[in-house]
N, C-alpha and C positions, 0 to 999 in steps of 0.2 A: 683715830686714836684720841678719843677725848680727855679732856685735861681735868682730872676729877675736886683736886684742889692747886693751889699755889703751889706749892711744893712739889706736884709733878711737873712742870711747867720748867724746859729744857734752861742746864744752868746759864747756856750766852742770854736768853732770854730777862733769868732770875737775877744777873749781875747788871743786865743794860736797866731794866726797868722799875722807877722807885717802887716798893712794895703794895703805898696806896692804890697803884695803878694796874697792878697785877690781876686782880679782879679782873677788869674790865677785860684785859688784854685774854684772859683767859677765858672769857663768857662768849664774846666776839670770835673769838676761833672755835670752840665747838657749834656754834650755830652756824657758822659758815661750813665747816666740816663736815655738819650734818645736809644741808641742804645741797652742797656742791660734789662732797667728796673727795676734792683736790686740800692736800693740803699747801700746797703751793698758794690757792687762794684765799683757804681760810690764813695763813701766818701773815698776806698781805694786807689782808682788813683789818687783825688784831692789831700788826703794830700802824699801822694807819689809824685806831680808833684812838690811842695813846701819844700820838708823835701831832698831834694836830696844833698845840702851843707851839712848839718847836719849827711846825713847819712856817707858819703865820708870821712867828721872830723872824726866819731866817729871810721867807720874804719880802719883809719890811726891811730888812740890811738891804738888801739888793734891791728894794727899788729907789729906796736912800740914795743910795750909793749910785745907782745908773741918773738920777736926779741931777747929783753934782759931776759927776765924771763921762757920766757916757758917751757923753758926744767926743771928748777927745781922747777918751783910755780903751772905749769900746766894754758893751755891756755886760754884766753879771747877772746869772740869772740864779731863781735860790735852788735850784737843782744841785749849780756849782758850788753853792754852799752849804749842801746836806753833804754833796761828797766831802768835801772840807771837814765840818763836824762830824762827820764819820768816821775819818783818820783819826780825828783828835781823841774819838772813843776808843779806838784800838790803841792807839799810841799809851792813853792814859793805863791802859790794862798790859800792854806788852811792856812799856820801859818805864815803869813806875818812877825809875830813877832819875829820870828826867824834870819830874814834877814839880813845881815849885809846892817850898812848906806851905804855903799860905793858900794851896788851893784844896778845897773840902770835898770835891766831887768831879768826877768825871763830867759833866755836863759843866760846869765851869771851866775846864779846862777845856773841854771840846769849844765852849763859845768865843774862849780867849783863843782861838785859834781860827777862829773867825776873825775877828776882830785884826787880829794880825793879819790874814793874809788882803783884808782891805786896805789895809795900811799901805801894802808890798803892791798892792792893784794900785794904789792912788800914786807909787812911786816916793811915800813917804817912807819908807825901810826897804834894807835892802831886802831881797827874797829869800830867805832861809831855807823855805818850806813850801812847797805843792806849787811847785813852779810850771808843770805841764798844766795846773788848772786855769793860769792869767789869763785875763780876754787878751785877744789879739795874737797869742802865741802859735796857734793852728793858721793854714793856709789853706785854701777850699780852692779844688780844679774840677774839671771834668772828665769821666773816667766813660765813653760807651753811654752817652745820653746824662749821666749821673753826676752829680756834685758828690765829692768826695772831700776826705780832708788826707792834707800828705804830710809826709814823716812821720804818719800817729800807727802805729800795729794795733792789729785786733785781731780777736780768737776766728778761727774758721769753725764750721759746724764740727759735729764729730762726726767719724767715719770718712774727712779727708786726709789725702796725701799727707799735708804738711799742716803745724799745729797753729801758724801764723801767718799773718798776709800785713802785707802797705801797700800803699800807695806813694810812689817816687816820681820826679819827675826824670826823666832822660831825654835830653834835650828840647824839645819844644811838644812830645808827649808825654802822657802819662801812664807810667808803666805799673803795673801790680807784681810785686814780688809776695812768693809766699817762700816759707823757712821754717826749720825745727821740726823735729819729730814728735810726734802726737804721746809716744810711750816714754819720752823721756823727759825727770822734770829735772828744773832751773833751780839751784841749788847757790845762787848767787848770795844769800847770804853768808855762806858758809866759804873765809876765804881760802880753804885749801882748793876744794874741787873748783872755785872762782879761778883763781890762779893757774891751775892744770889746764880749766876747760882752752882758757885764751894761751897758754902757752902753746898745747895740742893742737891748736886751729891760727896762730899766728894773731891774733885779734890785733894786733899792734899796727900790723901792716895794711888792716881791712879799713879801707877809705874813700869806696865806693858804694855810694848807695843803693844802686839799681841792681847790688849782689846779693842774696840772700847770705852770703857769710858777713856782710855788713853787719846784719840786724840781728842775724844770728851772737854775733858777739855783742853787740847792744846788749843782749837780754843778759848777757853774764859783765853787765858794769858792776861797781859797785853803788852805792847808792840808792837811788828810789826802788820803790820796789817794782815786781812786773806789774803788778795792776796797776803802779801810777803810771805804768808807761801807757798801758791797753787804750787805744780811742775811747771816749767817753762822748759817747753823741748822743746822749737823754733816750738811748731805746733799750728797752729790758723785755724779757722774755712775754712772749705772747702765747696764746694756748686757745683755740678755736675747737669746741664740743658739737658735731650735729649728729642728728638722729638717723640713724640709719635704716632709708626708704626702702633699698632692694638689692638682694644680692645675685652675687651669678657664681655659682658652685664651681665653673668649670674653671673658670680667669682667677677665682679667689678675688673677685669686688665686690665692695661694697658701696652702694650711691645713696648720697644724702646732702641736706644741704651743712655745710662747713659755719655759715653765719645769716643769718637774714637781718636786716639791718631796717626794712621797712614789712608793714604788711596792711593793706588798706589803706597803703598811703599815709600811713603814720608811724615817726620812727619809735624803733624799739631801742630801748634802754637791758645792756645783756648784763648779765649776775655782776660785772666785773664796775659796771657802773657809767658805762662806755659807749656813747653814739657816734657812730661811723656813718660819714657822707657818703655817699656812692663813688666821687671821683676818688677818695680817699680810697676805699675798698678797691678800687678797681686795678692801683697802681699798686697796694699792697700783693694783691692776687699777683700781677704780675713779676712781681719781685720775687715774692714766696718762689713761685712756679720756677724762676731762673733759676734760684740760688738753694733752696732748701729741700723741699717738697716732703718734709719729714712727718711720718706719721706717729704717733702714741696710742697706747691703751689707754682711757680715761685718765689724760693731761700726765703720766707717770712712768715714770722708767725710761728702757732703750727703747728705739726706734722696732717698730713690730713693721711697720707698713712704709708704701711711698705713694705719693698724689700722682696718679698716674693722668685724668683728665680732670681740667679746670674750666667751668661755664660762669664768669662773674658778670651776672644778671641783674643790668636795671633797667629803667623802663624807657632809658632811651635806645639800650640795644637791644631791648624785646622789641620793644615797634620798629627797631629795623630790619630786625629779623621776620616780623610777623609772628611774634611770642606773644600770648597775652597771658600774664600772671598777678595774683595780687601780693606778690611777694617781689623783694629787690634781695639780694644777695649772691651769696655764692656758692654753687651745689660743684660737686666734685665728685669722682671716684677713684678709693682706697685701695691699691691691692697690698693684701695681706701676704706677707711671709712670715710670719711666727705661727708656727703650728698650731699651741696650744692658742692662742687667741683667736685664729680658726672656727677652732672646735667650740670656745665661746658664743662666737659668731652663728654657727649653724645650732645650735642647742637654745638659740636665744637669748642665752643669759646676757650676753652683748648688746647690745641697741642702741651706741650711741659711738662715735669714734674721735680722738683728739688728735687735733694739727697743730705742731707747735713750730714757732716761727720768734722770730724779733717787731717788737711795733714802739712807735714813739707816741709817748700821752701828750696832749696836749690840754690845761686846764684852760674851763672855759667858767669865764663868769657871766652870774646872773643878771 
């Protein structure tokens, strides 16, 4: 859906972004649009083409800042500071009434809330605000091989049991609680059904961690919201497209490679901007494989498919196998359960299939 002028260009878009910039943000998304077809990817490069001042500031606060404090507050990276100025974007549009007169724009106020919560990181104010964001507040244990972080809840994919999960410890391990129902939502601003929900389930008396009606009343405190509760571990959605080599009519698979990351021995650079090591891909595949295994139609909607086999391919487990490839990555096979996508599939019109997962970016400089 291309964005013909400014003014079709979605209004969260037309309030966040000054108008000079709108151009851009809108030339940037139909090209990506057109070339990838996900809009997921083209809305991440538009506001990426426009947020590059902003992101540079807020990196320079944080390496400031890790310069004079890190070694004994522990460090701030500017991730933690775009969530920061992110709030402060919403806050300035949700509670206008908050504002002080003297501030002209949402982006002043978003950075005066940076500013603040370095104060509140250096221990020079007390904490008002985004107090799950302080370095040092999270505790990292091991969960089944995995470094984890405890007492933080995070979303579970969809299509499980329960809508949340932690990580707690119970006595000298660590245990994973999941809670909440997936159809029901948290209405925690709102204090009547607040009120109800902890009267209905006791939350007064719930004072053990390692119960799911702990955290379950957690989410109906009052104060931050759920998402300031949610883990924040620098990883956002990930989306893997490969071409689809061969099918088998009767299983409903489809095999092809999911990413190839080298080919000739030279690494490839994918639409997203993104070069993956081998070890790196290999521990992703395995994760993926645990915990997900969720398939898409071209990066979009619900779940059509599941990764039924994983072969993550490089060339030190082809030579131990006696594979010899000019390719490194990871090929897999898809079975399809959505009908109509099916019938995509044996018609043609299909050719290519998306895996979508969680990965962590890490920027690398020149």
């Amino acid at each position: 859906m291309p964005f013909s002028t400014n003014a079709d260009l979605p209004k969260a878009v037309r309030q966040t972004i000054p108008e000079e910039k709108q151009g851009k943000f809108r030339q940037v998304f139909n090209s990506v649009m057109e070339d990838t077809g996900s809009e997921q990817r083209a809305f991440r490069a538009a506001w990426s083409s426009v947020e590059k001042v902003k992101t540079s500031t807020l990196a320079e606060k944080a390496k400031n800042w890790n310069a004079r404090h890190g070694a004994k507050k522990g460090n701030i990276s500017a991730k933690t500071l775009r969530a920061v100025y992110d709030r402060g974007i919403g806050a300035y549009k949700t509670n206008p009434g908050s504002v002080r007169p003297n501030v002209t724009s949402k982006e002043q106020w978003a950075m005066a809330r940076v500013n603040s919560f370095l104060k509140i990181a250096a221990g020079q104010k007390a904490a008002s605000h985004d107090k799950d964001l302080l370095p040092g507040r999270t505790e990292k244990a091991e969960y089944r091989g995995e470094k984890v972080t405890l007492d933080k809840p995070f979303r579970l994919p969809k299509g499980s049991a329960k809508k949340f999960g932690v990580y707690v410890k119970s006595g000298d391990k660590v245990k994973r609680v999941t809670f909440g129902s997936p159809t029901m939502e948290i209405r925690r601003d709102d204090p009547k059904a607040r009120a109800n929900f902890r009267a209905r389930h006791n939350c007064d008396s719930k004072t053990d961690k390692t119960t799911a009606g702990y955290w379950s009343c957690k989410m109906w405190e009052s104060g931050s919201s759920v998402s300031d509760m949610l883990a924040k571990d620098d990883s956002e959605q990930m989306n893997l497209e490969g071409q689809i080599l061969k099918t088998d009519d009767e299983q409903r698979l489809v095999y092809g490679w999911a990413s190839v990351i080298t080919e000739d021995g030279k690494p490839l650079v994918d639409r997203q901007g993104d070069v993956i090591e081998a070890d790196t891909m290999v521990k992703a595949v395995n994760k993926f494989m645990e915990h997900i295994r969720v398939g898409k139609m071209m990066h979009k909607g619900d779940q059509v498919g599941q990764v039924v086999h994983s072969m993550p391919l490089t060339n030190e487990i082809g030579e131990s196998l006696g594979i010899s490839s000019s390719r490194e990555g990871w090929i897999v096979a898809l079975k399809v359960f959505d009908d109509e996508v099916w019938s995509l599939v044996k018609s043609g019109q299909l050719t290519a299939f998306s895996i979508g997962g969680k990965a962590k970016r890490k920027e690398v400089n020149d």
